[in-house]
C-alpha positions in Angstrom: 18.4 54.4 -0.8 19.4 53.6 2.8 22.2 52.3 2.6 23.3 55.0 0.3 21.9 57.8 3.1 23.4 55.6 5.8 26.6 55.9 3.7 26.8 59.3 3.4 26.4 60.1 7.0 29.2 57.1 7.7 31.6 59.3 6.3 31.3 62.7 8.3 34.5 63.5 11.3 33.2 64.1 14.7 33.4 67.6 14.0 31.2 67.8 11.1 28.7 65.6 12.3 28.5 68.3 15.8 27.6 70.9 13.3 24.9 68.9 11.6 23.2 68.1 14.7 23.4 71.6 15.7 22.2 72.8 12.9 19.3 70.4 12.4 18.0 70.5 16.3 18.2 74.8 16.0 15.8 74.2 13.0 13.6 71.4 14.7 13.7 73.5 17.8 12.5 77.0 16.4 9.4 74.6 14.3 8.6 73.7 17.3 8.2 76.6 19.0 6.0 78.0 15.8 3.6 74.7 15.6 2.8 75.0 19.4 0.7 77.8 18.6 -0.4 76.5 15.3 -1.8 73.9 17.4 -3.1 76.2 19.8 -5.0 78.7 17.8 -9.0 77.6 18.6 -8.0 77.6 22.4 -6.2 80.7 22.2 -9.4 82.2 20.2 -11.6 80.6 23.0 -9.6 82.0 25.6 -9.5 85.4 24.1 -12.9 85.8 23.4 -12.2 85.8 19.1 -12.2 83.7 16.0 -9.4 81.3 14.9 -9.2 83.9 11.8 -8.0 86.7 14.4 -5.6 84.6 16.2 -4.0 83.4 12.8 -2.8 86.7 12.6 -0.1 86.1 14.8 1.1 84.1 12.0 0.9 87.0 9.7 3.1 88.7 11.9 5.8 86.2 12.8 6.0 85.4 9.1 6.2 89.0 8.5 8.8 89.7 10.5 11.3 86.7 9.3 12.9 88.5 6.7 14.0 91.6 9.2 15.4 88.4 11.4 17.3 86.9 8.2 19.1 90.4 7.3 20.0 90.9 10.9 21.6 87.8 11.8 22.6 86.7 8.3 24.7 89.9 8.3 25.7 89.4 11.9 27.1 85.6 10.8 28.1 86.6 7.7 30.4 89.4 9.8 31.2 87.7 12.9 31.2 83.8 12.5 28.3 81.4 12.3 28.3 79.8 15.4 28.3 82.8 18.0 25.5 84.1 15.9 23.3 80.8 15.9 23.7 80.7 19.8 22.3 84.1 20.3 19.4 83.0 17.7 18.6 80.2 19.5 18.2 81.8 23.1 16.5 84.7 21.9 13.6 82.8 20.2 13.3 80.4 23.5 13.2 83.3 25.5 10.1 84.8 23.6 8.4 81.6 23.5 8.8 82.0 27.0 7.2 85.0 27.2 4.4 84.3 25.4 3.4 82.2 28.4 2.2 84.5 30.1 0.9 87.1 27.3 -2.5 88.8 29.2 -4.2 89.9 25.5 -4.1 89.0 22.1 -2.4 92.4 21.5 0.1 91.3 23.1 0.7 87.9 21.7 0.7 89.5 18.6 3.5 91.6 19.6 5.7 88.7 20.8 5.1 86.8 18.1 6.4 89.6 15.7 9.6 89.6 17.5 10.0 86.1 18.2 9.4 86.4 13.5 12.4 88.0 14.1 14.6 86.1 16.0 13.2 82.5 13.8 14.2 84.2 10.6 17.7 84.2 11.0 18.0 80.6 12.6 17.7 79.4 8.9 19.8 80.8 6.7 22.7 80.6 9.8 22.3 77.3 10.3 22.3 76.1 6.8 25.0 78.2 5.7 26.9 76.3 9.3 26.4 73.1 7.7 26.9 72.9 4.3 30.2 75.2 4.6 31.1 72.6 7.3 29.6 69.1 5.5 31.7 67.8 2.0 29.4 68.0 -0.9 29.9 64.6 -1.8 25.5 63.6 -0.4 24.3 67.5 0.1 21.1 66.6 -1.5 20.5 63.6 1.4 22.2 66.4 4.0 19.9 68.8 2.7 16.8 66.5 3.1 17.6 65.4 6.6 18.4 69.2 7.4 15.3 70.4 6.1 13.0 67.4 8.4 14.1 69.6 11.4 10.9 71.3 10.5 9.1 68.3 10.1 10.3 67.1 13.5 9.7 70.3 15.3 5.6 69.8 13.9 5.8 66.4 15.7 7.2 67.3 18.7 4.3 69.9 18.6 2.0 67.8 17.8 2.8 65.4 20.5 2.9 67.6 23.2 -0.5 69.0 22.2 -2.0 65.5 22.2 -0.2 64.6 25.6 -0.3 67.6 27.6 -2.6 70.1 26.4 -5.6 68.5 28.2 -3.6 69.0 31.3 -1.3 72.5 31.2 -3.4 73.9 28.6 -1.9 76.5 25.8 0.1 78.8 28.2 1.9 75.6 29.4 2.9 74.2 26.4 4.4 77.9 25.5 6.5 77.1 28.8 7.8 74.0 27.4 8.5 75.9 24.2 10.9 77.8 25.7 13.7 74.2 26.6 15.3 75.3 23.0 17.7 77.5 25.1 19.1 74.4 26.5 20.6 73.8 22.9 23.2 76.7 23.4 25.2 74.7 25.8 25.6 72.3 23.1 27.3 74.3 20.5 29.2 76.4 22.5 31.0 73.3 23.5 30.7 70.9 20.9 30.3 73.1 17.2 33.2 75.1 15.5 33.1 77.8 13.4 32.9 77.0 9.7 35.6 76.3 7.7 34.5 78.4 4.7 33.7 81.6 7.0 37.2 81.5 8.5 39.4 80.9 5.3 37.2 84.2 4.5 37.9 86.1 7.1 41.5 85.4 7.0 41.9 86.7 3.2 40.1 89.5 4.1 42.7 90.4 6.5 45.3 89.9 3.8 43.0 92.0 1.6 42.9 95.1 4.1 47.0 94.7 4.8 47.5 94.9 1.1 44.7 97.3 0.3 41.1 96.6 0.8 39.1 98.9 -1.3 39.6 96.4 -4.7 38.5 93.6 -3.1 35.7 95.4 -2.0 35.0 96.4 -5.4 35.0 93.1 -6.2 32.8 91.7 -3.8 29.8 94.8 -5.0 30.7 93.6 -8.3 29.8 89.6 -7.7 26.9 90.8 -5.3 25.3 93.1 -8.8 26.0 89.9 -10.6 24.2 87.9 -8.2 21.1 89.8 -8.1 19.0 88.3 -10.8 19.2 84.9 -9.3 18.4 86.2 -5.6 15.0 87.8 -7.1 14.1 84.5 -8.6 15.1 82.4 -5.4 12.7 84.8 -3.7 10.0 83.9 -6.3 11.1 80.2 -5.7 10.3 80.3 -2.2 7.3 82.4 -2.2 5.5 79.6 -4.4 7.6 77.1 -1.7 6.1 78.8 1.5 2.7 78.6 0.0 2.7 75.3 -0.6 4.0 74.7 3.1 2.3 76.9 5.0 -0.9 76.4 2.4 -1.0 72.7 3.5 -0.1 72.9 7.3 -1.3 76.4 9.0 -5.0 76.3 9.4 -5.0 71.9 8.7 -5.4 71.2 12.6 -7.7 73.9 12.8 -9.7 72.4 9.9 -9.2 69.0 11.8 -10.6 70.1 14.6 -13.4 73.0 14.0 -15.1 71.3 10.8 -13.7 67.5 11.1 -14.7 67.9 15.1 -11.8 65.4 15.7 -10.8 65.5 19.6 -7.5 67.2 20.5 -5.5 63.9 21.0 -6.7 62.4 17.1 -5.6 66.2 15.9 -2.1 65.2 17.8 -1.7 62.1 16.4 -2.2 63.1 12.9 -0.3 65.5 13.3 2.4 63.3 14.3 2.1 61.2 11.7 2.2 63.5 8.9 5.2 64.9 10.7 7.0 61.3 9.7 5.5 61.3 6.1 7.1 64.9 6.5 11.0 63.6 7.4 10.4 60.3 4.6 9.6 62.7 1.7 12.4 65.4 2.5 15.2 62.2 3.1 13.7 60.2 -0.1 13.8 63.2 -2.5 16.2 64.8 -1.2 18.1 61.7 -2.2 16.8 61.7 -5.3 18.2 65.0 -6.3 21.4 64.1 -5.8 20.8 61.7 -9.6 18.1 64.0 -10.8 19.5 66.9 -10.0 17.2 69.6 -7.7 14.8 70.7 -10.3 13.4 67.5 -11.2 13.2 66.4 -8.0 11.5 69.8 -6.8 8.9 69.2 -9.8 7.9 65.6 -9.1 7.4 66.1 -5.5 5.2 69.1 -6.4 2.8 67.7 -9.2 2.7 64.7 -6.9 0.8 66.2 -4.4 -2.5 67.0 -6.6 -3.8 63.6 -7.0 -3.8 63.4 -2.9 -6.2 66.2 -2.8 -9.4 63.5 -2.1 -7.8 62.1 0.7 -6.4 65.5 2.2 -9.1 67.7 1.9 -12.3 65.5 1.5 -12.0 62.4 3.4 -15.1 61.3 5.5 -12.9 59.9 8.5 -10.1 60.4 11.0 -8.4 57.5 9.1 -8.7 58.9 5.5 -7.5 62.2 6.4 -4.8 61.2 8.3 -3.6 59.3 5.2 -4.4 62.3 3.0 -2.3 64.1 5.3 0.8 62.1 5.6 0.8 61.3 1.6 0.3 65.4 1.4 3.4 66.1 3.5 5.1 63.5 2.1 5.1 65.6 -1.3 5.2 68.5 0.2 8.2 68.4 2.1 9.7 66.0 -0.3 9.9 69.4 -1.9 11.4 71.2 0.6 14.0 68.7 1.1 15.9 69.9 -2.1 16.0 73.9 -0.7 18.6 74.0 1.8 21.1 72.7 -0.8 19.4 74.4 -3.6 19.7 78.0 -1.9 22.8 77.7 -0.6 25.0 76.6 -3.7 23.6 79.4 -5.9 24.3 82.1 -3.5 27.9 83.3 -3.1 30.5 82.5 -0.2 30.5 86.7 1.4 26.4 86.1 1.6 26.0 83.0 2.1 24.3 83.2 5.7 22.2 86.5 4.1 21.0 85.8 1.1 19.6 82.5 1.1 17.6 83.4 4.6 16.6 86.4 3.4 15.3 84.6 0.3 13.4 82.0 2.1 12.4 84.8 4.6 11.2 86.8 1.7 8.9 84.4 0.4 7.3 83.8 4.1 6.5 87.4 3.8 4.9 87.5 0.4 2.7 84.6 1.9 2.2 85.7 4.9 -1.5 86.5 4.6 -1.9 82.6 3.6 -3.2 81.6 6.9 -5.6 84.2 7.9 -6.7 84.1 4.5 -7.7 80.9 4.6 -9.2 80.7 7.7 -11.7 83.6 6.7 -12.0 81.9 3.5 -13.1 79.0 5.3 -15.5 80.5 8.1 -17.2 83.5 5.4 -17.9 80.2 3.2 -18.3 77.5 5.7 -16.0 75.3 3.2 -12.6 74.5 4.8 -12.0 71.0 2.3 -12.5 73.4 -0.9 -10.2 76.2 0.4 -7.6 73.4 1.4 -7.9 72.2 -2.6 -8.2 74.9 -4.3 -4.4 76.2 -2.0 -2.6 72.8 -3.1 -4.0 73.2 -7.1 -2.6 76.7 -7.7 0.9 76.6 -5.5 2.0 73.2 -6.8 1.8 73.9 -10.3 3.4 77.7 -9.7 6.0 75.8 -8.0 6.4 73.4 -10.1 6.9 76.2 -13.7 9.1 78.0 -11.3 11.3 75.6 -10.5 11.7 74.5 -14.0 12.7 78.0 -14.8 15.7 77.9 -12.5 19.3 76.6 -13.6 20.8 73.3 -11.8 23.0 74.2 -9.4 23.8 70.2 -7.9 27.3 69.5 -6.9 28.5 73.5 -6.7 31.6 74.3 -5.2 31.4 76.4 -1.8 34.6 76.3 -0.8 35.8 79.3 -3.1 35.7 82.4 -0.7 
């Protein structure tokens, strides 16, 4: 398997290899910027005088606001180009983890991380839409599993700086270090082009307006009508997929370290860890899709992740959970490796950087109560191990029935415009 991912990279030009590692730094970078204050949540509670079920609410809120993000950039890429569109993403989510620095109230926290909801969900669907219009789709399911690890590796780069340098610059300083994603912009502006896809699109929509516009546009309403059953199950899709993330990952360091009373530097590790079981589970099914096609793949890595519930949710030592945790993830984003090609080859070229964010933004909204919910849960009940179980039960087998119901979409075309 490899060989066969080593392979497939092998065979990129300069230019699409740029846009890869554009797009999969802008998703590792805005993860990271999100974990920091997963990470950060009992401090920020101590610090603001509250419970870790108050300060989860920013959570609610950023994931709340992610599907406002997804329609205002998607449309903005889907208008203007890709790549000018992921640079202003990019800055504007640095710049609020900037600002949340120096937030003097939870009220206001709250209200930064609304916006900075906004500004991470269009980073998604832009960048994904970027690559795969740009990549051939000879290996999009490996593509699509190395894309997806951005996530994961944003979560380790989190969970490293927490173990390394929360003792000494505490919460607000990691924010401050949240904020070197900006630096990313000088990148693509000078080493990404605009996709290939997006352009050829553009052009023969010029031709269309010179030799009368308003049939085409027909057209286009026409496709987008006929698209719109499959757009209300992708949001289904990914509300059972950001349960199962966000079910498994948002109040787990919290869990770690109010009820396993693990130090902050053995929450850190683990969460570095898992963060490489993470990137091995999205590249190895992600793989695997590619000869099983996405819905299989989507369906093992799902019903694979009950049997590591014991370990997960119920282990008696740092070293047990952090094996439960890195199996869990493994599965878990072994899952999640699959979506980036899934989403984009069932949605149609004039949409492409809309509707699959807004999908996966859509489903972040429907679940948006996960965390907070979980963490009251846990403190009303004084249970966090059987709150963590009884999360992975239900949304791996909802995912898992979903994703059966779906049609196989591997090896689409995306070049037709």
């Amino acid at each position: 398997m490899s060989s066969s991912v080593i392979g497939h990279f092998r065979r990129l030009t300069r230019p699409q290899r740029h846009t890869f590692v554009a797009a999969f730094l802008g998703w590792t970078m805005d993860s990271l910027d999100f974990f920091i204050l997963i990470f950060c949540v009992p401090a920020i509670a101590r610090e603001f005088h509250t419970q870790p079920s108050a300060v989860l609410g920013t959570v609610f809120l950023t994931q709340a606001f992610r599907p406002v993000g997804a329609i205002l950039f998607g449309m903005l890429a889907d208008r203007y180009g890709r790549r000018p569109v992921l640079m202003v993403n990019i800055f504007s989510f640095s710049v609020i983890e900037l600002a949340c620095a120096f937030a003097p109230s939870l009220a206001v926290l709250l209200a930064l991380r609304a916006l900075f909801g906004l500004a991470m969900g269009g980073e998604w669907g832009v960048g994904a839409a970027l690559a795969f219009e740009t990549l051939p789709k000879e290996g999009r399911g490996t593509f699509s599993g190395v894309l997806q690890e951005g996530y994961a590796m944003g979560s380790i780069l989190a969970s490293a700086a927490f173990a390394l340098f929360f003792h000494w610059i505490g919460w607000r300083g990691l924010f401050i270090l949240g904020a070197a994603p900006a630096l990313l912009v000088f990148y693509v502006q000078a080493r990404v082009g605009e996709s290939p896809v997006w352009l050829a699109g553009a052009k023969e929509r010029l031709a269309r307006q010179a030799g009368g516009g308003r049939r085409a546009g027909a057209g286009t309403w026409a496709m987008l009508l006929k698209f719109l059953p499959t757009f209300l199950f992708l949001v289904l899709l990914m509300t059972a997929f950001m349960s199962f993330s966000h079910g498994t990952q948002d109040v787990y360091p919290t869990f770690l370290t109010v009820f396993a009373k693990l130090k902050p530097a053995t929450v850190g590790l683990i969460g570095v860890l898992y963060g490489f079981g993470s990137i091995a589970g999205g590249i190895a099914f992600g793989t695997l899709s590619e000869k099983w096609g996405r819905k299989r793949a989507i369906v093992a890595a799902a019903l694979l992740s009950i049997p590591v519930i014991p370990l997960y949710a119920y282990g008696h030592s740092a070293i047990t959970l952090g094996i439960g945790a890195v199996l869990m993830q493994f599965m878990v984003q072994g899952a999640w490796g699959v979506v980036p090609a899934y989403l984009t080859e069932l949605s149609p070229a004039p949409v492409r950087a809309t509707a699959p964010g807004l999908a996966y933004q859509l489903g972040g909204l429907v679940t948006s109560w996960n965390g907070k919910a979980q963490a009251l849960a846990a403190e009303r009940w004084g249970n966090y191990p059987a709150v963590l179980a009884v999360t992975v039960v239900v949304v791996a087998l909802a995912l898992a029935g979903l994703a059966l119901m779906g049609r196989e979409a591997r090896g689409q075309d995306m070049t037709a415009v």
